[in-house]
mmJSON file of the N, C-alpha and C atoms, coordinates in Angstrom:
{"data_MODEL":{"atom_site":{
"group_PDB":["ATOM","ATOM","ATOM","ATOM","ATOM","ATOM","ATOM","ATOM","ATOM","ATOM","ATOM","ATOM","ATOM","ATOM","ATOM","ATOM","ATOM","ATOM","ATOM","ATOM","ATOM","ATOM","ATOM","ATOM","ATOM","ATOM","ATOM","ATOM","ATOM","ATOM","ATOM","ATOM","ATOM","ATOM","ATOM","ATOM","ATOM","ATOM","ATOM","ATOM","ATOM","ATOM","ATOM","ATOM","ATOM","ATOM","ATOM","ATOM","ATOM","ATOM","ATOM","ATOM","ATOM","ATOM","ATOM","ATOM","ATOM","ATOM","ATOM","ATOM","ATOM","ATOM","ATOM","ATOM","ATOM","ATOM","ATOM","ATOM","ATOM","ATOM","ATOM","ATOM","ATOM","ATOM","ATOM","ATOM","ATOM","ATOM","ATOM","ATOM","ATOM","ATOM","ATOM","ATOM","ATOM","ATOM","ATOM","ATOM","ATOM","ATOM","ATOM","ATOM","ATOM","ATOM","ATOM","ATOM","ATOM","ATOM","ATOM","ATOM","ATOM","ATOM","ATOM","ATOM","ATOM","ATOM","ATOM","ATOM","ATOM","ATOM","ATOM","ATOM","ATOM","ATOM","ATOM","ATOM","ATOM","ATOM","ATOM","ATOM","ATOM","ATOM","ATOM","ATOM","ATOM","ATOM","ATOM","ATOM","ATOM","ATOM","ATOM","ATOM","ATOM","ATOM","ATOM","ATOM","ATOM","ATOM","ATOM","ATOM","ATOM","ATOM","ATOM","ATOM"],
"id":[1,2,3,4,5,6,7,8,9,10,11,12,13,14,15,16,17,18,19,20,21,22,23,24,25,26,27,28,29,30,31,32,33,34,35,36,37,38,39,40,41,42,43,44,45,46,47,48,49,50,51,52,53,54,55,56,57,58,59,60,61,62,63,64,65,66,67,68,69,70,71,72,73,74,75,76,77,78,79,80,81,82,83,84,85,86,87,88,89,90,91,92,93,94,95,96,97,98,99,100,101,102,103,104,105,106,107,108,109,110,111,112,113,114,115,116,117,118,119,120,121,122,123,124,125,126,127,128,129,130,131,132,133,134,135,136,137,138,139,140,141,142,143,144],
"type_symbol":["N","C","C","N","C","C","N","C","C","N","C","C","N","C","C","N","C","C","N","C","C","N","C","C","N","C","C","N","C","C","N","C","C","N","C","C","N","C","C","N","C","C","N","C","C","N","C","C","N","C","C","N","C","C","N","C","C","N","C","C","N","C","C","N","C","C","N","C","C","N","C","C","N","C","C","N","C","C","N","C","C","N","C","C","N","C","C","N","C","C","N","C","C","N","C","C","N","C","C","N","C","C","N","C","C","N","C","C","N","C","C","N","C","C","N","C","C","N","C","C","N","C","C","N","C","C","N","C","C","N","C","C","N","C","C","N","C","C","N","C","C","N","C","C"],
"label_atom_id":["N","CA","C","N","CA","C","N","CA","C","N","CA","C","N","CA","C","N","CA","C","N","CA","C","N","CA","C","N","CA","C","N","CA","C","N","CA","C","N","CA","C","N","CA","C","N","CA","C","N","CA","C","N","CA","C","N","CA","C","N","CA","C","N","CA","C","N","CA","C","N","CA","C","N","CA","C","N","CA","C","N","CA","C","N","CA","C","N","CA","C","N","CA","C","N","CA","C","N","CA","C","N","CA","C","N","CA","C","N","CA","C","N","CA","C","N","CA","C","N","CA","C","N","CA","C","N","CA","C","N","CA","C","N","CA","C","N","CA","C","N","CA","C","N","CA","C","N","CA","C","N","CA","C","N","CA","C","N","CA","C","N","CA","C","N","CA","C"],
"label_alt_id":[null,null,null,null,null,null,null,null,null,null,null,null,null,null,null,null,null,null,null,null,null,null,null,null,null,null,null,null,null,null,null,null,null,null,null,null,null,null,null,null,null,null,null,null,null,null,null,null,null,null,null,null,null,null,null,null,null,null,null,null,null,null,null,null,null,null,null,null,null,null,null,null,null,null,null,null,null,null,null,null,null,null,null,null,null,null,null,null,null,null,null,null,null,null,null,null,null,null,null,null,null,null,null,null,null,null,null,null,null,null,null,null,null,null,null,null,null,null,null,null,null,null,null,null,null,null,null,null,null,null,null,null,null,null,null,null,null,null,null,null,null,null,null,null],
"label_comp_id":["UNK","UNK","UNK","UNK","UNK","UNK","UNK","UNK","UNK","UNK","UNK","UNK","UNK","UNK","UNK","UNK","UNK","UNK","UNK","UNK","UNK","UNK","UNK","UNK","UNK","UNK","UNK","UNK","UNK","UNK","UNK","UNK","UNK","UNK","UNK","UNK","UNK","UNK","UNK","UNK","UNK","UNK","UNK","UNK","UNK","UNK","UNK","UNK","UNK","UNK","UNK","UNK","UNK","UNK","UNK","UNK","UNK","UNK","UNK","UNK","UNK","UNK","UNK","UNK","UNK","UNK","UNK","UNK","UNK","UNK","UNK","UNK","UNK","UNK","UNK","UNK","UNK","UNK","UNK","UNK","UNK","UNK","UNK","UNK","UNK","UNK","UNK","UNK","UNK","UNK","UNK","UNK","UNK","UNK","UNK","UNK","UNK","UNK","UNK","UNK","UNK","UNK","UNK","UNK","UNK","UNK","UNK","UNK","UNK","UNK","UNK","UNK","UNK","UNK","UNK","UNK","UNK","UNK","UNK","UNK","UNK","UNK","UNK","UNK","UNK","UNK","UNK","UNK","UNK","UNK","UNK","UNK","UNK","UNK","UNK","UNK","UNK","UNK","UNK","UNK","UNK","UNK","UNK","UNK"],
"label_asym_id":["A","A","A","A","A","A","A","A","A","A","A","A","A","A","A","A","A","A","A","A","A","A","A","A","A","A","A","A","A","A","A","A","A","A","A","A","A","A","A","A","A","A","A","A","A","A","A","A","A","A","A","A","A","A","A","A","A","A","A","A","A","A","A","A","A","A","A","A","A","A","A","A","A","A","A","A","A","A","A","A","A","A","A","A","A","A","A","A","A","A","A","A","A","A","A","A","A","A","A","A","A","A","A","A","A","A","A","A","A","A","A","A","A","A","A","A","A","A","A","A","A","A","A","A","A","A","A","A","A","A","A","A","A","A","A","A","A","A","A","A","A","A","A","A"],
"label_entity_id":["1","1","1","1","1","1","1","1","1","1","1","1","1","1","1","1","1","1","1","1","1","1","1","1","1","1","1","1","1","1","1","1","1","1","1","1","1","1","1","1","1","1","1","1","1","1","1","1","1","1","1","1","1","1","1","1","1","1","1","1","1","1","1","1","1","1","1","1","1","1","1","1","1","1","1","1","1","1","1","1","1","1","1","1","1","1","1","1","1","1","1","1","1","1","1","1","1","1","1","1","1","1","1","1","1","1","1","1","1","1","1","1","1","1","1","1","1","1","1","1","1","1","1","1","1","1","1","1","1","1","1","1","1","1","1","1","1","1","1","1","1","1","1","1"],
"label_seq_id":[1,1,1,2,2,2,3,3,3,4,4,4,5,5,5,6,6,6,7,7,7,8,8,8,9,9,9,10,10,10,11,11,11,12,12,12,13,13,13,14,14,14,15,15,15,16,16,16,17,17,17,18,18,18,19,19,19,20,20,20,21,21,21,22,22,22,23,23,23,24,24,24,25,25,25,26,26,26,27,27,27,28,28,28,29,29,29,30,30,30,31,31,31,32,32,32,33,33,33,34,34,34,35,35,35,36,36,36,37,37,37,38,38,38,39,39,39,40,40,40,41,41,41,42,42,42,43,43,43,44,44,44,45,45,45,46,46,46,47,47,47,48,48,48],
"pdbx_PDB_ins_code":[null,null,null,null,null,null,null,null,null,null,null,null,null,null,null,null,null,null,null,null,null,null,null,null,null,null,null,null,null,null,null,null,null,null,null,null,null,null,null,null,null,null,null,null,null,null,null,null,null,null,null,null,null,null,null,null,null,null,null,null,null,null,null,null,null,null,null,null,null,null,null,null,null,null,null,null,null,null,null,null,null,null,null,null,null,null,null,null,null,null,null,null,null,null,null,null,null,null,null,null,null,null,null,null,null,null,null,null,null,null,null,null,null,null,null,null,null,null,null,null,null,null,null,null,null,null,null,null,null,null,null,null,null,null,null,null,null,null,null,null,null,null,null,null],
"Cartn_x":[254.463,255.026,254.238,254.908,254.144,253.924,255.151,254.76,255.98,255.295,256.172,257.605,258.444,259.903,259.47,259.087,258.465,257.197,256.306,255.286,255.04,255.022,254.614,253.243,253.119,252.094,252.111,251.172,251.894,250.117,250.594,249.56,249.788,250.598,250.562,251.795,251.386,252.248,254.228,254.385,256.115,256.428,257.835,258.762,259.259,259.592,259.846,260.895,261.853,262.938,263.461,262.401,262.255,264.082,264.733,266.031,265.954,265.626,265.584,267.301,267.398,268.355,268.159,268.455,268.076,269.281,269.137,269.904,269.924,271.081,271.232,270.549,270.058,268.76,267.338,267.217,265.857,264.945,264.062,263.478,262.849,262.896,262.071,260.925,260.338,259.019,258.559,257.409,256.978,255.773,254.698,253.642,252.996,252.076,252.007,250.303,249.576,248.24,247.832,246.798,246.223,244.333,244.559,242.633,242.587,243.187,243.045,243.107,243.468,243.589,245.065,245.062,246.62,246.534,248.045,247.987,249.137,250.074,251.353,251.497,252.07,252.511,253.565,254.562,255.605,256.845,257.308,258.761,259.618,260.645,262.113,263.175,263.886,264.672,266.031,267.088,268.262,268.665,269.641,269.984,270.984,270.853,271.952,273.488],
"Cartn_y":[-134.535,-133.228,-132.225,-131.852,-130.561,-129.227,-128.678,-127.517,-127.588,-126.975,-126.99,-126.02,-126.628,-126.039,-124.417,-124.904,-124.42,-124.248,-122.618,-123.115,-122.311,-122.355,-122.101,-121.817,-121.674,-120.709,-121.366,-122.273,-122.433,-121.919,-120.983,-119.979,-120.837,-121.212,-121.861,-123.144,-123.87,-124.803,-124.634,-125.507,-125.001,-126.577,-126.43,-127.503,-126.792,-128.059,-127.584,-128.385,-128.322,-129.435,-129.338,-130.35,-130.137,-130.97,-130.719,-131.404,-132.164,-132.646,-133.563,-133.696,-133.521,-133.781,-134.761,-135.765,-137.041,-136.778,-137.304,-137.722,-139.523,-140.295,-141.275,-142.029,-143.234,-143.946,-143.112,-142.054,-141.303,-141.058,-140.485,-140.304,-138.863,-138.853,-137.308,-137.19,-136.296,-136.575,-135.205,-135.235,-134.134,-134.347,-133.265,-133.271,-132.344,-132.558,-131.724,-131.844,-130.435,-130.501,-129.332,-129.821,-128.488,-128.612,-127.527,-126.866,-127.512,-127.769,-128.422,-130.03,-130.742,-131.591,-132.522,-133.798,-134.3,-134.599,-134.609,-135.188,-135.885,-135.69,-136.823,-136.414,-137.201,-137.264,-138.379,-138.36,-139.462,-139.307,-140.036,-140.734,-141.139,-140.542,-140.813,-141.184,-142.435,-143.525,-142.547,-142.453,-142.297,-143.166,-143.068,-143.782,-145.032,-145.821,-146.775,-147.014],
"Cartn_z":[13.717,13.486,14.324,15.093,15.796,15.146,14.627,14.023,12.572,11.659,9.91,10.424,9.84,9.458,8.841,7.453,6.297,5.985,5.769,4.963,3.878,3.251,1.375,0.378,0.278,-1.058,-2.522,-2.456,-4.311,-5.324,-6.112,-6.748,-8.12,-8.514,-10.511,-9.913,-11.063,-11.13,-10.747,-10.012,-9.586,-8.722,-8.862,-8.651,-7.17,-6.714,-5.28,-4.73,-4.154,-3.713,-2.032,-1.258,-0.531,0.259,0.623,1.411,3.814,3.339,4.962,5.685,6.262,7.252,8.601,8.238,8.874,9.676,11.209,12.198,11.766,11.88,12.446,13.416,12.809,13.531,13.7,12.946,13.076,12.169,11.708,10.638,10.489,8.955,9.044,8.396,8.587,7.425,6.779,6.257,5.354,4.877,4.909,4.486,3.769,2.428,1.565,1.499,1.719,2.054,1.334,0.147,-0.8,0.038,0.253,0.795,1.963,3.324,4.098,3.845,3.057,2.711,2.308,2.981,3.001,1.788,0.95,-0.511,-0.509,0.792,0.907,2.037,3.319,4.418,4.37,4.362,4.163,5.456,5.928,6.527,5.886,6.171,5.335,6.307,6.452,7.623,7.147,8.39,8.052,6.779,5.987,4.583,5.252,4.823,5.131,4.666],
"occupancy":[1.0,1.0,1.0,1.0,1.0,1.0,1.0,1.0,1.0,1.0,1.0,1.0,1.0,1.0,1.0,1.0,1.0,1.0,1.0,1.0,1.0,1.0,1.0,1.0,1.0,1.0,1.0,1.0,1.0,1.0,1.0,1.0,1.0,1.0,1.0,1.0,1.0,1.0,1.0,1.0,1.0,1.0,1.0,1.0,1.0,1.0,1.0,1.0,1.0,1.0,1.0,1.0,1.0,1.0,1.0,1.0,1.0,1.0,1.0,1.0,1.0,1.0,1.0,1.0,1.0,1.0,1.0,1.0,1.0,1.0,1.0,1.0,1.0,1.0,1.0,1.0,1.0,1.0,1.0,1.0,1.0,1.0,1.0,1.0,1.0,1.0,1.0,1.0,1.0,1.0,1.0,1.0,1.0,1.0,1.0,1.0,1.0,1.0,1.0,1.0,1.0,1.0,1.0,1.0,1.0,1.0,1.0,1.0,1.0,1.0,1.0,1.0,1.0,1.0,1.0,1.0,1.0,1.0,1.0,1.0,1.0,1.0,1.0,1.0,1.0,1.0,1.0,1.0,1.0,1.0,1.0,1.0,1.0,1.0,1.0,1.0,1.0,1.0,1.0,1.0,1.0,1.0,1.0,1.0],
"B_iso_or_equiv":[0.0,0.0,0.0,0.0,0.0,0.0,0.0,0.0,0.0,0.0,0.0,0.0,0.0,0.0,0.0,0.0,0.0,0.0,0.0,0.0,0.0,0.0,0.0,0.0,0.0,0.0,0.0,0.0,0.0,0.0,0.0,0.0,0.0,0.0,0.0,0.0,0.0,0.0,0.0,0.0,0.0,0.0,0.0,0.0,0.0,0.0,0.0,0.0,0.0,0.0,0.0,0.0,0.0,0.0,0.0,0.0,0.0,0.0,0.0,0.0,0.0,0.0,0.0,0.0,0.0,0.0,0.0,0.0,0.0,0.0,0.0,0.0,0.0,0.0,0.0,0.0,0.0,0.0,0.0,0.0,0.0,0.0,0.0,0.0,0.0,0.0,0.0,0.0,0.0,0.0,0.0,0.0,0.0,0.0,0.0,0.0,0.0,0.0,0.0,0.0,0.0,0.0,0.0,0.0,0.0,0.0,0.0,0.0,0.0,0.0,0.0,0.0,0.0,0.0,0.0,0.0,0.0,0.0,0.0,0.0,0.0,0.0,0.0,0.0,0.0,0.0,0.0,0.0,0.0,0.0,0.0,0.0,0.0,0.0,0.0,0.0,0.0,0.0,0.0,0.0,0.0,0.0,0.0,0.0],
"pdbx_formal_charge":[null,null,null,null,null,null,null,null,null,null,null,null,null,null,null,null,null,null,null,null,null,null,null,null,null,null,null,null,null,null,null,null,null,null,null,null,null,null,null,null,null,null,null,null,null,null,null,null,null,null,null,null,null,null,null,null,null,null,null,null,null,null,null,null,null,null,null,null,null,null,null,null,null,null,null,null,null,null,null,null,null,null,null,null,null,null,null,null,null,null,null,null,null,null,null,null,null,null,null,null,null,null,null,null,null,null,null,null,null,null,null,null,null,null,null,null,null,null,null,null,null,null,null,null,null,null,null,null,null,null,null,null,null,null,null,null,null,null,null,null,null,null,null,null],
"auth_seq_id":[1,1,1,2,2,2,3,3,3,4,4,4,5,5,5,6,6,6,7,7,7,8,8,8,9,9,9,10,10,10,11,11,11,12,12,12,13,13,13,14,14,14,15,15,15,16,16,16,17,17,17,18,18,18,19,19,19,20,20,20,21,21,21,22,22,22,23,23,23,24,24,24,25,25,25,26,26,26,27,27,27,28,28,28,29,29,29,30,30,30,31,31,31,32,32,32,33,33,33,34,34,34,35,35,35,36,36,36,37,37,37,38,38,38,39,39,39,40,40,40,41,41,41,42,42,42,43,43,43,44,44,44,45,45,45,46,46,46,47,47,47,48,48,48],
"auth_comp_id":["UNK","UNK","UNK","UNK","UNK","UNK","UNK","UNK","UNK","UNK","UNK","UNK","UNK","UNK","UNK","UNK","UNK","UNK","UNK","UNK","UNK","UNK","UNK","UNK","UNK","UNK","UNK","UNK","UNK","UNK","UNK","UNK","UNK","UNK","UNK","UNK","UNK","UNK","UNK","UNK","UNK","UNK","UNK","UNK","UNK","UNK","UNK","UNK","UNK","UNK","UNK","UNK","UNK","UNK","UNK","UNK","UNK","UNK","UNK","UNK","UNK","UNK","UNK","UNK","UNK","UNK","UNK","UNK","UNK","UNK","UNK","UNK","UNK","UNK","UNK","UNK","UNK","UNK","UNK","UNK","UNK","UNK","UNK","UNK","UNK","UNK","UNK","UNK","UNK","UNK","UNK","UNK","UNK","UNK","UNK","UNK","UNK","UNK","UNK","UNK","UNK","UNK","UNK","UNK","UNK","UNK","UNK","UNK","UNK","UNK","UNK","UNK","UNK","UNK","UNK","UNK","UNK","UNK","UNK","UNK","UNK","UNK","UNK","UNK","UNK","UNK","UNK","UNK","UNK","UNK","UNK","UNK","UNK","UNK","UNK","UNK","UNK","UNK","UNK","UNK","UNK","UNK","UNK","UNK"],
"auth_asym_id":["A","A","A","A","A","A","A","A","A","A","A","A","A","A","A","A","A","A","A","A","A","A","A","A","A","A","A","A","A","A","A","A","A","A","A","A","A","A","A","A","A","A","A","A","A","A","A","A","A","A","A","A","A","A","A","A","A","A","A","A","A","A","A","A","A","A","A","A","A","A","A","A","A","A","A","A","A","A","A","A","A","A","A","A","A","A","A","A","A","A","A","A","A","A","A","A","A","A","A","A","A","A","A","A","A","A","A","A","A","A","A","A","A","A","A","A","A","A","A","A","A","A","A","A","A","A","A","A","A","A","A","A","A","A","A","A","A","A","A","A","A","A","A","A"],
"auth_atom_id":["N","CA","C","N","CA","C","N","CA","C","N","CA","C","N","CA","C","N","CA","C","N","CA","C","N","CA","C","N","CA","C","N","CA","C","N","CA","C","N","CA","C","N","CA","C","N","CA","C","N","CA","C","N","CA","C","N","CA","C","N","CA","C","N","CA","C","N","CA","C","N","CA","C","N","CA","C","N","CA","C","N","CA","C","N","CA","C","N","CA","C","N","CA","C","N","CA","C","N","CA","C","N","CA","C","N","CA","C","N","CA","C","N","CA","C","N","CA","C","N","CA","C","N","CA","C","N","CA","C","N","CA","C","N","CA","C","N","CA","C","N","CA","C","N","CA","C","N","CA","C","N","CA","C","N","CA","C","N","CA","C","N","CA","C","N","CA","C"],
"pdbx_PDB_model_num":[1,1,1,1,1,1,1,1,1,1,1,1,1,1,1,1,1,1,1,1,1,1,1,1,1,1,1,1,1,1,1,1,1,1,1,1,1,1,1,1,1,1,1,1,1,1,1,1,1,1,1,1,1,1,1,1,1,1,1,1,1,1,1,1,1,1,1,1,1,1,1,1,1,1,1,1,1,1,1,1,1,1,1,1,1,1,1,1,1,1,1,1,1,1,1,1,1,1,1,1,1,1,1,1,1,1,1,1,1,1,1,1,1,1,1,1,1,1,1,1,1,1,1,1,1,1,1,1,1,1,1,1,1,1,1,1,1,1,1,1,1,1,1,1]
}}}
């Protein structure tokens, strides 16, 4: 990932629903980092 779509602020507990738009044969991903720190970095495949 070069640079975030999205970036966000979370101050108290909150739900978040993040939506991917996968191209065909591609993948997308997303990464979620509290204090400089990764806490999920994941890949998501077009759906079959």
């Amino acid at each position: 990932m070069t640079e975030p779509q999205e970036t966000f602020y979370i101050l108290q507990d909150a739900k978040r629903t993040i939506e991917l738009m996968v191209s065909p044969d591609k993948k997308a991903g997303y990464k979620i980092m509290r204090d400089n720190q990764v806490i999920i970095d994941e890949s998501v495949s077009y759906p079959e």
